[in-house]
C-alpha positions in Angstrom: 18.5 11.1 60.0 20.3 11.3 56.6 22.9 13.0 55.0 22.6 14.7 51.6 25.2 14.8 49.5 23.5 14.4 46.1 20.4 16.6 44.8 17.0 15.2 45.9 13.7 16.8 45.1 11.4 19.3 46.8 8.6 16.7 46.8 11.2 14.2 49.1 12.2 17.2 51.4 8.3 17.3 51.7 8.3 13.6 52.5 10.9 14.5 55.5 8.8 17.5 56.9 6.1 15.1 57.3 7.6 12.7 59.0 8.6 15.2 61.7 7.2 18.7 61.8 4.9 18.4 58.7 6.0 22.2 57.4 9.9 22.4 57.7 12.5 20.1 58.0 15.3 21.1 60.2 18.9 20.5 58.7 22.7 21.2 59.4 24.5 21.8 56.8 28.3 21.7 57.0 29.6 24.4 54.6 33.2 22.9 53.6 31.9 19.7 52.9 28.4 21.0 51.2 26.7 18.8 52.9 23.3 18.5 54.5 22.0 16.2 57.7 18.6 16.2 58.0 15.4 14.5 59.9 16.2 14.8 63.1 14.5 16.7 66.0 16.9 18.9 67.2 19.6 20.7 65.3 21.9 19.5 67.7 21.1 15.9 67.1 22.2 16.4 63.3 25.0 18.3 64.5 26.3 15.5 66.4 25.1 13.0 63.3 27.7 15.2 61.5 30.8 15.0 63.6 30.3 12.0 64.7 29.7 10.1 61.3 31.2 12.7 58.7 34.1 14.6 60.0 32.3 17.7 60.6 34.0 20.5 62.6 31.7 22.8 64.8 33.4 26.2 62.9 31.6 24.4 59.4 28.4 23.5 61.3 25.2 25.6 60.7 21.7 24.9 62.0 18.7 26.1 59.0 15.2 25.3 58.4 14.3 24.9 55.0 10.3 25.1 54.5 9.4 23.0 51.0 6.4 24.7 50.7 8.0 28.3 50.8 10.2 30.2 47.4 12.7 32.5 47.4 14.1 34.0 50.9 11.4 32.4 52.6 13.3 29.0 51.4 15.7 29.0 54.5 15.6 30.2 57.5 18.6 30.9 59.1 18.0 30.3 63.1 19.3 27.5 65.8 20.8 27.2 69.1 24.0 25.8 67.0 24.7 29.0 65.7 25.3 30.7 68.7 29.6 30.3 68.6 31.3 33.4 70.4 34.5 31.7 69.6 33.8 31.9 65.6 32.3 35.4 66.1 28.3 34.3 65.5 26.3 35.7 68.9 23.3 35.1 67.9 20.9 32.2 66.9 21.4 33.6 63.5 23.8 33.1 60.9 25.5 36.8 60.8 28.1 36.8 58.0 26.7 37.0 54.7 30.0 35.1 53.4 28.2 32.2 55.4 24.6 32.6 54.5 25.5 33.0 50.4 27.5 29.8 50.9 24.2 27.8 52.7 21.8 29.4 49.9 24.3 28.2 46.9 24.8 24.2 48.6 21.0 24.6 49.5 20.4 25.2 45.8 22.2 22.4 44.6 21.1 20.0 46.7 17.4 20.8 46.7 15.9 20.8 43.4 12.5 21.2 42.2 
């Protein structure tokens, strides 16, 4: 697993879907400190990467699949058992506030560039 906190290249998130699941790359990205883990199985295992290693609070924690092949909307795909957090008012798998989601498509977009 890694954490991104500078910009890499679509062709190195291709790299990382390889290694694992070959057409997305599961990541966690932790919206207050616009960063990115990545590379590990299960969203929960990058999830704990982040507490563990960055400070990472479960409230700033949000499990997305980014497919490199894909453009546009089809970029990231908002869905993980992480996101399910009745006590920060997300019941689903989703990501339900668009407050959130614009945040993950902005720190996606500077971190990932072509």
């Amino acid at each position: 697993m890694r954490v991104i906190r500078e910009p890499i290249t679509i062709d190195e998130l291709k790299k990382i879907a390889e290694e694992r699941f070959g057409d997305l790359v599961k990541g966690v990205i932790d919206v207050r400190q616009e960063i990115i883990a990545v590379g590990g199985e299960l969203h929960a295992d990058e999830e704990v990467f982040l507490t563990e290693h960055c400070e990472s609070k479960r409230e700033d924690v949000w499990g997305i699949n980014l497919y490199p092949d894909m453009t546009g909307e089809d970029f990231v795909e908002f869905d993980s058992m992480i996101n399910l957090k009745p006590a920060f008012g997300n019941r689903s798998r989703g990501v339900e506030s668009k407050d959130i989601q614009e945040k993950i498509r902005k720190i996606v977009t500077r971190l990932v560039r072509e």
